[in-house]
C-alpha positions, 0 to 999 in steps of 0.5 A: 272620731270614734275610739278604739276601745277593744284589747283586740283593735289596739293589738290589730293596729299594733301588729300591721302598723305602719308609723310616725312619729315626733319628739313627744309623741308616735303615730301608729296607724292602720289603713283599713281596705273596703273589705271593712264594711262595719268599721271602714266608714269612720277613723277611730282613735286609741290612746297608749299613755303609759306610767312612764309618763307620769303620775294618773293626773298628768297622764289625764292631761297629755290624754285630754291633750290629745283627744282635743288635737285630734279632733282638730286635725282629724280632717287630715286623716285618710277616711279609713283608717285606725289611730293610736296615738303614743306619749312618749315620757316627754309629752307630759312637760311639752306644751299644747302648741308643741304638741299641736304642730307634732301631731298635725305634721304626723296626720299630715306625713300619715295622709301622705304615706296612705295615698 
């Protein structure tokens, strides 16, 4: 999975995004039409974890976190799309397997919701 490292593609999946969420986290995504061709051939990922969450380590850790699950779970995930994946202030006292089951019911719903 590839991420989204521009301000632009962030605010393009923010602004026509559909999403789901959990306790901890919310699942912003965008699926991209054929008329992508230079972005339409990979899923990319971005990471929205905020001050809230908590102090710079434990916001490394949730993202640490995060990069891992979706990695496991990104087979799930339609072949065209773009993901941003927000912490809410709880996932920085939510446990790996907690948040595991969140993010891989969250690919599955986003699955469903593209076809």
């Amino acid at each position: 999975m590839e991420r989204l490292k521009s301000h632009r593609d962030f605010v393009g999946v923010l602004k026509r995004r559909r999403k789901v969420g959990g306790k901890d986290i919310v699942v912003h995504y965008l699926v991209l039409d054929e008329q992508h061709d230079d972005q339409a051939n990979h899923r990319r990922l971005g990471l929205a974890v905020s001050k809230s969450v908590g102090k710079a380590v434990t916001r490394n850790t949730v993202k640490r976190r995060f990069r891992v699950l979706a990695r496991m779970h990104e087979h799930q995930l339609p072949e065209h799309c773009d993901i941003v994946l927000r912490a809410k202030p709880s996932a920085a006292s939510a446990s790996f397997d907690a948040l595991d089951q969140q993010i891989a019911k969250c690919f599955a719903a986003v699955a469903h919701k593209a076809k």
